[in-house]
C-alpha positions in Angstrom: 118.1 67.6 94.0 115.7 64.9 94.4 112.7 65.3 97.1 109.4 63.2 97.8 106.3 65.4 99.2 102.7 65.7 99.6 100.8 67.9 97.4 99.6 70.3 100.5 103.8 70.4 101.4 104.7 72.0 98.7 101.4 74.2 97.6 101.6 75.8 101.0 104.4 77.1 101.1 104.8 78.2 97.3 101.2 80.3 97.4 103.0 82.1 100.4 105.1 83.7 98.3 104.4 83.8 94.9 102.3 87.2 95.7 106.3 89.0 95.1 106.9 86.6 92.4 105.5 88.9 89.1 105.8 86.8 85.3 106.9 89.8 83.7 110.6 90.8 85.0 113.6 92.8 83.4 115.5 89.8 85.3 114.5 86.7 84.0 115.3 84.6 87.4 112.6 86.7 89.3 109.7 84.8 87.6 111.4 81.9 89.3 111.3 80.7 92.7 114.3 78.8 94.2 113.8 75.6 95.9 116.3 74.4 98.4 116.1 70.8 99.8 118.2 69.3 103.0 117.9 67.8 106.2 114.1 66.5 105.0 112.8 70.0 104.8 111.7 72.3 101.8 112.2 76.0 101.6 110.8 77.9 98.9 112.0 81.7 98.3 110.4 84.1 96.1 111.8 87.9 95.7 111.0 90.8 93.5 114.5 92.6 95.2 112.5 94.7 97.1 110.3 91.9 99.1 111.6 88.2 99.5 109.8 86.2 101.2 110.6 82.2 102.4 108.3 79.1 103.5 109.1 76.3 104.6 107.7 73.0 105.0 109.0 69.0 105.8 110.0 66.8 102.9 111.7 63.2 101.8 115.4 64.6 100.6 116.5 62.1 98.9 119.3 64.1 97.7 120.0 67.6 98.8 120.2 70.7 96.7 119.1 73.8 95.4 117.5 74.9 91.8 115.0 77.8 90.7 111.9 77.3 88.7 109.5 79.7 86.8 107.2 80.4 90.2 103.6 80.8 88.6 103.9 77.5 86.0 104.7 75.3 89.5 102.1 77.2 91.2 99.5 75.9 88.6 100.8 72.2 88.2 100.4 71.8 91.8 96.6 73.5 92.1 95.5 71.4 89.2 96.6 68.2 90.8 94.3 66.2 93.2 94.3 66.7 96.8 96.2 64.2 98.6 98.6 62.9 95.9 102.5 62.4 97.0 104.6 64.1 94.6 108.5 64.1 93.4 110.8 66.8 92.4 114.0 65.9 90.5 116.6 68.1 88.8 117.4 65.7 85.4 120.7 68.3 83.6 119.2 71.7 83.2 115.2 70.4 84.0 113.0 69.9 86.8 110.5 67.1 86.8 107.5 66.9 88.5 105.5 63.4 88.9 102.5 62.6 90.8 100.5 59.9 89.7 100.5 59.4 85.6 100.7 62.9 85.4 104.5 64.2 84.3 105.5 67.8 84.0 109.2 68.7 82.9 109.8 72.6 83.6 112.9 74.8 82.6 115.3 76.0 85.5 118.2 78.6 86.0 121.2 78.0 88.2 120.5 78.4 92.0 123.7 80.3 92.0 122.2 83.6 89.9 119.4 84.0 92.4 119.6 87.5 94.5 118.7 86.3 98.7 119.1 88.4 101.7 121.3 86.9 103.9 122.1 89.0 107.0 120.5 92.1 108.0 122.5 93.4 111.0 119.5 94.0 112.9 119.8 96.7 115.5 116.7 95.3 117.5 114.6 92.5 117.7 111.3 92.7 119.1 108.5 90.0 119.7 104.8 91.2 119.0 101.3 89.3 119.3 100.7 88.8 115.5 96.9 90.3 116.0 98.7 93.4 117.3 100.9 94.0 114.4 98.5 93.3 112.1 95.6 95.8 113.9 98.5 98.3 113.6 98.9 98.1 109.7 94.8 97.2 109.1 94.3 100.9 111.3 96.8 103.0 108.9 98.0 101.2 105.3 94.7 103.3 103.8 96.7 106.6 104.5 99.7 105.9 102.6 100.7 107.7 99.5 100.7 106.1 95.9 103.3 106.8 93.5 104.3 110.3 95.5 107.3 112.3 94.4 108.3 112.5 97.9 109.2 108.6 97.8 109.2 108.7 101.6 105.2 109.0 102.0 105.0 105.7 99.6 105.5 103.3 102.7 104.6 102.7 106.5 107.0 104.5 109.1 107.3 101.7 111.9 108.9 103.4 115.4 109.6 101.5 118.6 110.8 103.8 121.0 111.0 101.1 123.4 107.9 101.1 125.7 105.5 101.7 122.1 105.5 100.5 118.8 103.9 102.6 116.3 102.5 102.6 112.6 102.3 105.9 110.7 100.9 106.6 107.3 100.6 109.9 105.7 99.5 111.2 102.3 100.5 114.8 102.7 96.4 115.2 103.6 95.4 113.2 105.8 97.4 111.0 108.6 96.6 107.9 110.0 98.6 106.5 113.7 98.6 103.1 115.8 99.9 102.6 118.8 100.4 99.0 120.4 102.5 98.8 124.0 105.7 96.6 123.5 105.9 93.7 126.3 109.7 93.8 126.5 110.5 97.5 127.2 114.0 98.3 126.3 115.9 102.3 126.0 116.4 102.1 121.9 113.9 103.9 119.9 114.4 103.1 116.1 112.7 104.3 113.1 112.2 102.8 109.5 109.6 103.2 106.6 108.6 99.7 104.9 107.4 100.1 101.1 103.9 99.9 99.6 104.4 96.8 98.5 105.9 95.0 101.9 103.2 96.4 103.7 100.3 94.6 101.8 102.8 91.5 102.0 102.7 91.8 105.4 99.6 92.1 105.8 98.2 89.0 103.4 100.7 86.9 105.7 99.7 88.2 109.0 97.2 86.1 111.1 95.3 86.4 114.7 97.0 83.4 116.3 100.7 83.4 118.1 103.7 85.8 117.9 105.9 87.6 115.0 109.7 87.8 115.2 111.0 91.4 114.4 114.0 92.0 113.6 114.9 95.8 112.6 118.0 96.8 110.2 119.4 99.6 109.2 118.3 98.9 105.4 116.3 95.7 105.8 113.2 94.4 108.6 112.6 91.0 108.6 109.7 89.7 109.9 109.3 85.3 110.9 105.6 84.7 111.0 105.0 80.8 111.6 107.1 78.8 109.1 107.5 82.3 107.2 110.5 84.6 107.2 109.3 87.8 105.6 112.3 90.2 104.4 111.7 94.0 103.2 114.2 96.4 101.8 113.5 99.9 103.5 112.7 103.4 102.1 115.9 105.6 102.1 114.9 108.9 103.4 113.4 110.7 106.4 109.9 111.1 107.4 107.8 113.8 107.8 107.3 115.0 111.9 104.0 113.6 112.4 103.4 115.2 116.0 103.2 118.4 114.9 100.2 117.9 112.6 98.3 115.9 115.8 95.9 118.5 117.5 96.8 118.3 120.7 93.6 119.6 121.9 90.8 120.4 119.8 88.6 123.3 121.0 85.3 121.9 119.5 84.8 118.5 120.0 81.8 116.4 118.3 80.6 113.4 119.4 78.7 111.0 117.3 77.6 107.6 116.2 80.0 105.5 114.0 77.9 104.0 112.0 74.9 107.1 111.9 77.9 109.8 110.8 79.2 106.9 107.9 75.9 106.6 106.4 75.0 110.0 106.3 78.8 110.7 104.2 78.2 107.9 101.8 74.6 109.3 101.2 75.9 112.8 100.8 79.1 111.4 99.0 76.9 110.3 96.1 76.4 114.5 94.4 80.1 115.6 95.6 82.3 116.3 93.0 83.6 113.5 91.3 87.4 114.7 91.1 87.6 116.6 94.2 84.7 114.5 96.9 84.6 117.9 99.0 81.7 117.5 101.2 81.0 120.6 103.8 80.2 119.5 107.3 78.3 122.5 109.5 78.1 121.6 113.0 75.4 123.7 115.6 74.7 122.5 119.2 73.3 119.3 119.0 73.5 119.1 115.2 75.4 118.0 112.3 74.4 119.2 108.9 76.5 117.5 105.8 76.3 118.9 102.4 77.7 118.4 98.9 77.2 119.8 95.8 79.3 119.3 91.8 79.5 120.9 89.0 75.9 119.9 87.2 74.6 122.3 89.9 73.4 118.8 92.0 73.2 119.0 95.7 72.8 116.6 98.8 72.3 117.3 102.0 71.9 115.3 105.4 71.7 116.0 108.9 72.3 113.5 112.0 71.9 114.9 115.9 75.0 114.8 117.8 76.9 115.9 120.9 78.4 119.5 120.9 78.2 122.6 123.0 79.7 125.2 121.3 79.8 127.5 118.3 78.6 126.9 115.2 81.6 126.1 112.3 81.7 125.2 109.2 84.6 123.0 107.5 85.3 121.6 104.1 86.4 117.7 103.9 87.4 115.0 101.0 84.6 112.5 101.9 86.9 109.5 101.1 89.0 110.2 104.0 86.4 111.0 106.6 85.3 107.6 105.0 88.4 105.8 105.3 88.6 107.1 109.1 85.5 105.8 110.0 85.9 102.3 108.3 88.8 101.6 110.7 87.6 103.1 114.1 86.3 100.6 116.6 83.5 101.1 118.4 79.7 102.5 118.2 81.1 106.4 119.2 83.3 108.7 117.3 84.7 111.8 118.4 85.8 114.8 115.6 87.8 117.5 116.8 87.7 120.6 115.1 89.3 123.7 115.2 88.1 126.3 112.7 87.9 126.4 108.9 91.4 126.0 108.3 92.6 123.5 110.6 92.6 120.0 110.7 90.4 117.3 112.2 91.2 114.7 114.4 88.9 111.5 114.7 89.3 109.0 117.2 87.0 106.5 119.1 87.4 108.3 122.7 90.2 110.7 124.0 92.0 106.9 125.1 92.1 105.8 121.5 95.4 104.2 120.4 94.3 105.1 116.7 94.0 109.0 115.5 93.4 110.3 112.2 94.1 113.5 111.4 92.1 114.9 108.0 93.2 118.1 106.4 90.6 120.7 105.5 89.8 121.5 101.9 88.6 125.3 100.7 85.2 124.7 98.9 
């Protein structure tokens, strides 16, 4: 292999996917990243086995070919040279050199043969979205995923076109967060998969606000071509909770606030919960919200905003964090909060309209 680039040709597209690309590996050829050169264009693949993801960019080949090299070492060479500078790549026996300039780096390689790629993905759909929808779908529910849960199913995003909708949903096992976007190209197949922790934040670093995504759906893969990227994620084996049933469908107390108003009064409050548990209790009277929190040095905070409610007075138990989180990602000055009664759930929303809900589960305090 033997190519002729600018600096900015190659850098791009290596720091779009060295992020799966870790130094320390069981498999020594996943700290590389393989290189492929023909037809005067460069394609750089990095993959942990559970996220690959390609770029591309144009190139001189003078002679095509393919070869790996350790991903983070290249990465560095290339940010420490100037801006501007042409550079060539050349496989010399079991090397790879890099010149540019008087500067010479010689870097160790494995065959291109031993590296693990994705080829086909017998995708069962393939949908086209506005990339500034897809991404609002995973900025308004990655937060609700689960970490390192026994039930491996809650540790990704469950992605659901059912032909006129697509959805994201995240879920924790207390609390649940759901985004809806309207799909221009209806069609009668409705498909679900559930994309790992680690794709999603992938995803999201590579997702912009300009132009369209390619989606293409498998049964154990989704693949995703964003500009000159192709993002490809392995999916979670297993089946996911049935998120409607924990929606209230109608909440008989509903609370209307301001955004911003009902945030600042949590984070105030937040500051004396209990550091473990960040159970705050939220009593709500006509007209009036009253937020308190107390731990185990016998502290206590307490805060009241005015808002919209006719009704009963309840009182509820809540993690802060997740009220929080919920507010963070709601648009708009208003929030609603509907309530039931000091076992149920809330459900908070911008209006009754809202494309995002977030359901909170109550906590006994």
């Amino acid at each position: 292999m033997k190519l002729s680039a600018t600096r900015a040709q190659v850098l791009n597209p290596l720091q779009s996917v060295i992020g799966v690309v870790e130094r320390r590996q069981t498999m020594p050829i996943l700290a590389n990243v393989l290189l492929s050169a023909r037809n005067n264009r460069l394609s750089i693949t990095g993959t942990d086995l559970e996220v690959e993801l390609v770029a591309a960019s144009e190139a001189t080949v003078q002679q095509a070919g393919d070869i790996t090299v350790p991903g983070r070492k290249l990465l560095d060479i290339f940010r420490a040279l100037p801006e501007g500078v042409n550079v060539t790549l050349a496989t010399e026996g079991e090397r790879v050199i890099v010149r540019a300039g008087r500067s010479r780096f010689t870097l160790s390689s494995l065959p291109s043969a031993e590296y693990p790629v994705v080829d086909e993905i017998n995708a069962q759909q393939t949908l086209t979205v506005p990339q500034a929808e897809f991404r609002r779908l995973i900025d308004k529910t990655h937060f609700s995923m689960a970490q390192q849960d026994v039930r491996y199913y809650l540790n990704g995003l469950l992605i659901e076109a059912d032909g006129r909708n697509l959805r994201a949903v995240a879920t924790d096992g207390h609390r649940l967060a759901i985004c809806d976007c309207p799909l221009e190209s209806k069609t009668s197949t409705t498909q679900q998969v559930i994309v790992p922790r680690k794709g999603v934040l992938e995803l999201q670093r590579l997702l912009g606000a300009e132009g369209n995504i390619e989606l293409a759906i498998g049964t154990n893969h989704i693949r995703a071509q964003i500009g000159d990227v192709r993002f490809t994620s392995k999916l979670i084996d297993g089946r996911f909770p049935e998120y409607g049933r924990v929606i209230p469908a109608t909440p008989s107390r509903v609370v209307e606030a301001d955004r911003e108003t009902l945030r600042q009064a949590l984070q105030r409050t937040a500051i004396l919960s209990n550091e473990k548990y960040r159970g705050v209790r939220l009593t709500v009277k006509p007209d009036l919200l009253t937020i308190q929190a107390h731990n185990p040095e016998q502290e206590e905070a307490e805060d009241q905003i005015e808002v919209s409610y006719q009704g009963e007075e309840v009182e509820i138990g809540f993690n802060v964090n997740y009220l929080l989180d919920a507010l963070g990602a709601i648009d708009g000055d208003k929030v609603q909060i509907g309530l039931g009664d000091s076992n149920s759930s809330c459900l908070i929303r911008a209006d009754a309209n809202s494309t995002a809900r977030y359901v909170v589960m109550p906590m006994r305090l």
